[in-house]
C-alpha positions as CSV (number, residue, x, y, z in Angstrom):
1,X,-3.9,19.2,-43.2
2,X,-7.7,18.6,-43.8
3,X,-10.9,20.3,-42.1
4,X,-10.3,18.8,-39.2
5,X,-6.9,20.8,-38.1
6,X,-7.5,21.8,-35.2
7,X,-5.4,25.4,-36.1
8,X,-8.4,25.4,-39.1
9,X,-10.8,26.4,-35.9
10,X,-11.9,29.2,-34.1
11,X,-10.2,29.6,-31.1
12,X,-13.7,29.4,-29.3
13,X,-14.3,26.0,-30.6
14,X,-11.0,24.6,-29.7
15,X,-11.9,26.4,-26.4
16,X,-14.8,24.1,-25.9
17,X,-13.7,21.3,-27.1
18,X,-10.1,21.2,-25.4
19,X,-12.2,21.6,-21.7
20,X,-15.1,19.1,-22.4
21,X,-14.4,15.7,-21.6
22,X,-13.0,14.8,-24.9
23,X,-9.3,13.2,-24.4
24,X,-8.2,14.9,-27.6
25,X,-7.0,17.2,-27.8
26,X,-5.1,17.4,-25.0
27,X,-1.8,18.9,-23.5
28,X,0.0,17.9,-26.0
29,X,-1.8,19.9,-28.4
30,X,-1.9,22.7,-26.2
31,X,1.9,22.7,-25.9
32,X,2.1,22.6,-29.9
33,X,0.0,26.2,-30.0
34,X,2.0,27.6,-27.4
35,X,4.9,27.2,-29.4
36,X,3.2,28.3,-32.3
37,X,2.0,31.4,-30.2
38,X,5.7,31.9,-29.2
39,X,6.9,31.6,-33.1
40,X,4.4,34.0,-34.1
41,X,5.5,36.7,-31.8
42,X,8.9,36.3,-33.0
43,X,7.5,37.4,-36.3
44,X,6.0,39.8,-35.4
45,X,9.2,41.0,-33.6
46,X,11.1,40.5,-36.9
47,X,7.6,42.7,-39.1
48,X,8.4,45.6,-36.7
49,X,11.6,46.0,-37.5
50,X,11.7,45.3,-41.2
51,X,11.5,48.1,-43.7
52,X,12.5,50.5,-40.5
53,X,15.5,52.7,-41.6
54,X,16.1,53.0,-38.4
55,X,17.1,49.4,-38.3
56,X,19.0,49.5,-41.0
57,X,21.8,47.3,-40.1
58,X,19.8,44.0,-38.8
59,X,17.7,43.9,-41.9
60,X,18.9,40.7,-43.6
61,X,19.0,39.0,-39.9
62,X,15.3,39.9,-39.1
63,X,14.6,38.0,-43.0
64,X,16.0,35.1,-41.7
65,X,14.5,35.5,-38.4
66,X,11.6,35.7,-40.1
67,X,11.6,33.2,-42.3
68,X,12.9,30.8,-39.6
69,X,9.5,32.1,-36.7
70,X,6.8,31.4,-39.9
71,X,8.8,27.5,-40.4
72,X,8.5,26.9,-36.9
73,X,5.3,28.2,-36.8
74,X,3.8,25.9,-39.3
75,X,5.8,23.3,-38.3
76,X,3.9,23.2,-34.4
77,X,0.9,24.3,-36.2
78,X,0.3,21.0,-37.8
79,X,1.4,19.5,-34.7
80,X,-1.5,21.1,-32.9
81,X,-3.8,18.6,-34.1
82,X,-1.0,15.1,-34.9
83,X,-0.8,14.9,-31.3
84,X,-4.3,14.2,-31.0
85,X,-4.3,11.8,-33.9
86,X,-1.6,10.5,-32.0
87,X,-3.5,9.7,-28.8
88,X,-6.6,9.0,-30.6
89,X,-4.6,5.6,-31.9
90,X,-3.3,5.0,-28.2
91,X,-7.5,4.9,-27.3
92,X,-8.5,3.1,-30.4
93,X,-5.3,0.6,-29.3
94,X,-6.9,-0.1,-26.0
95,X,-9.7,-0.4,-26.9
96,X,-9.0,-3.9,-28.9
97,X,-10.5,-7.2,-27.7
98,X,-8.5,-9.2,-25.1
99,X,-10.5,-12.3,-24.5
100,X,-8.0,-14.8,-25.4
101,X,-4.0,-14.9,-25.9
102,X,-4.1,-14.1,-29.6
103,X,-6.2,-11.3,-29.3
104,X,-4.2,-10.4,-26.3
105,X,-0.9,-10.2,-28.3
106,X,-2.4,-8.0,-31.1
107,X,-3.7,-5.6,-28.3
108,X,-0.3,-5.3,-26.8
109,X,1.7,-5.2,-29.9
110,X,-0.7,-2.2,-31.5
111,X,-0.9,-0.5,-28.1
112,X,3.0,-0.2,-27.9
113,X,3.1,0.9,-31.1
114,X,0.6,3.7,-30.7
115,X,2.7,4.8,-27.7
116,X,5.5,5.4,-29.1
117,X,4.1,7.0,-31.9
118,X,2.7,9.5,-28.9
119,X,5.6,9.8,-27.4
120,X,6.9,10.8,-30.5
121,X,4.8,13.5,-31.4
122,X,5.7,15.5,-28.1
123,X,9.2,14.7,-28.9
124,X,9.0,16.3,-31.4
125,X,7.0,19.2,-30.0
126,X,9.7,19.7,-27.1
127,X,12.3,20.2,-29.6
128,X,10.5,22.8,-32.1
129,X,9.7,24.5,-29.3
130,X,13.1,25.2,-28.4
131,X,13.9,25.9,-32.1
132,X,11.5,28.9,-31.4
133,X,13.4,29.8,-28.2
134,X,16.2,30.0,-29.9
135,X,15.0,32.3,-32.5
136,X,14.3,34.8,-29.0
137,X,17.5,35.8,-28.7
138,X,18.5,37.6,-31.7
139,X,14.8,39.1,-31.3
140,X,15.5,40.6,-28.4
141,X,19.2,41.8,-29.3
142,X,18.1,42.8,-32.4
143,X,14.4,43.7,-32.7
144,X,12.3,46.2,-32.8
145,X,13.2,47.9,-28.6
146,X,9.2,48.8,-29.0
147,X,8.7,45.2,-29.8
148,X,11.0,43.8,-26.5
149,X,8.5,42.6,-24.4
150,X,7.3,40.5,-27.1
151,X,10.3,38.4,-27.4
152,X,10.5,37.9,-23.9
153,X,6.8,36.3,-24.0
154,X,7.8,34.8,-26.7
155,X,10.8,32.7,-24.9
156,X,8.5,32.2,-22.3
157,X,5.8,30.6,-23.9
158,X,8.7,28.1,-25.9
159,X,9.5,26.9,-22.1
160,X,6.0,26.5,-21.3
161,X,5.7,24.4,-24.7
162,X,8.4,22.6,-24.2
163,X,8.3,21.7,-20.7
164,X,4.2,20.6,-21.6
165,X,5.9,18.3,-24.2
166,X,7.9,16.7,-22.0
167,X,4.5,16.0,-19.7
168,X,3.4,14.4,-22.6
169,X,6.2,12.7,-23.4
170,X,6.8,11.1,-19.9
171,X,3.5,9.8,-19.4
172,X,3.7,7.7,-22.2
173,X,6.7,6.0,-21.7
174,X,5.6,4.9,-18.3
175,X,3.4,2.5,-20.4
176,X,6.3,1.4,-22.8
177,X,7.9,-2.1,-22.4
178,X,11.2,-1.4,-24.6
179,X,13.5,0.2,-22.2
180,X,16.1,1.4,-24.9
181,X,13.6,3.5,-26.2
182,X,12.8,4.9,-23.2
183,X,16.1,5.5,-21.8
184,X,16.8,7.2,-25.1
185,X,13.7,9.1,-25.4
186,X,13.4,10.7,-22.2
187,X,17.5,11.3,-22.4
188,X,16.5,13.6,-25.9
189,X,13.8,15.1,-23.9
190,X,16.1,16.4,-20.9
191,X,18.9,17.3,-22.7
192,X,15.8,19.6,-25.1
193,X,14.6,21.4,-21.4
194,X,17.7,22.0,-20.3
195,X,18.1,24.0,-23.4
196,X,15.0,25.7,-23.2
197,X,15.5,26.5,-19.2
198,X,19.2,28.2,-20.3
199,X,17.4,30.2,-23.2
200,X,14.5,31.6,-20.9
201,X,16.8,32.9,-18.5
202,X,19.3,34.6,-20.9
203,X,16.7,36.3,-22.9
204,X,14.3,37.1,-20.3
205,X,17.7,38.7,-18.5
206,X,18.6,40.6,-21.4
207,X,14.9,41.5,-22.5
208,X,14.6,43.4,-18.9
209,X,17.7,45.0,-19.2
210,X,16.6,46.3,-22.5
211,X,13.5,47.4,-21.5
């Protein structure tokens, strides 16, 4: 993405611009870098156990793990900032002239589209997220033990993405007319938490018995 990434900034200036009264970014964006905060610790999971003779054995699992936490990672990275773009078209959307019918119809036909379009984004947010919290498990079965606690914030924090998604997610198909989208959207989305509620709880379980 260009300069203005959000993930391009300091964490300072996202800081201030995330709690001034700017509508982007929002919690939509925030969900996307908790994920990305969650993928990165799996990494770093997966770094502390490489090259360890010690760990002999899970050497080729912690690649893929790897490989699979820096994917993710840029994968909710760029997401940090298209789900601001994302909103940004819903405001630009209502934003339109409505002083007649015509005018009216291309408000309303380029507002549902922007919706969707932010619906989508967190969609798709909810269900990397979970990607990540998948990736937890074998972290914590297989990691670095010095390295546990990590994976257990790490499964945390895909939750918290995920569940901040779904926020998202919801509040924008309050304002969509199609109800087959809806219905189906917000179906994806529950099926994604329940997912990410089961893989909390069985890695955070099996994190504290590790520890």
């Amino acid at each position: 993405m260009g300069k203005d990434a959000y993930i391009k900034w300091s964490l300072e200036d996202y800081l201030e611009r995330l709690a001034s009264d700017s509508p982007e970014p929002g919690g939509g964006s925030v969900a996307a870098l908790v994920g990305a905060l969650g993928a990165a610790l799996v990494s770093m999971v997966a770094n502390l156990t490489l090259g360890k003779p010690k760990y002999a054995d899970v050497q080729d699992d912690m690649a893929e793990l790897e490989q699979r936490a820096a994917e993710l990672r840029a994968e909710l990275e760029e997401l940090v900032t298209l789900d601001a773009h994302a909103y940004a078209a819903v405001s630009k959307a209502m934003k339109m002239p409505k002083e007649d019918e015509t005018q009216q119809a291309e408000r309303t036909k380029a507002l549902q589209a922007a919706l969707r379009g932010a619906a989508a984004v967190p969609i798709k947010i909810a269900i990397s997220a979970v990607e990540v919290a998948k990736l937890c498990l074998p972290a914590a079965e297989k990691g670095n033990p010095h390295a546990l606690s990590d994976a257990g914030v790490a499964v945390l924090l895909a939750d918290a993405a995920s569940q901040a998604a779904a926020l998202n997610v919801k509040i924008n198909l309050n304002w969509i007319d199609d109800e087959d989208f809806v219905r189906a959207a917000w179906t994806e989305v529950e099926q994604t938490l329940s997912e990410a509620v089961e893989l909390r709880e069985t890695v955070l379980a099996l994190t504290y018995d590790r520890l």
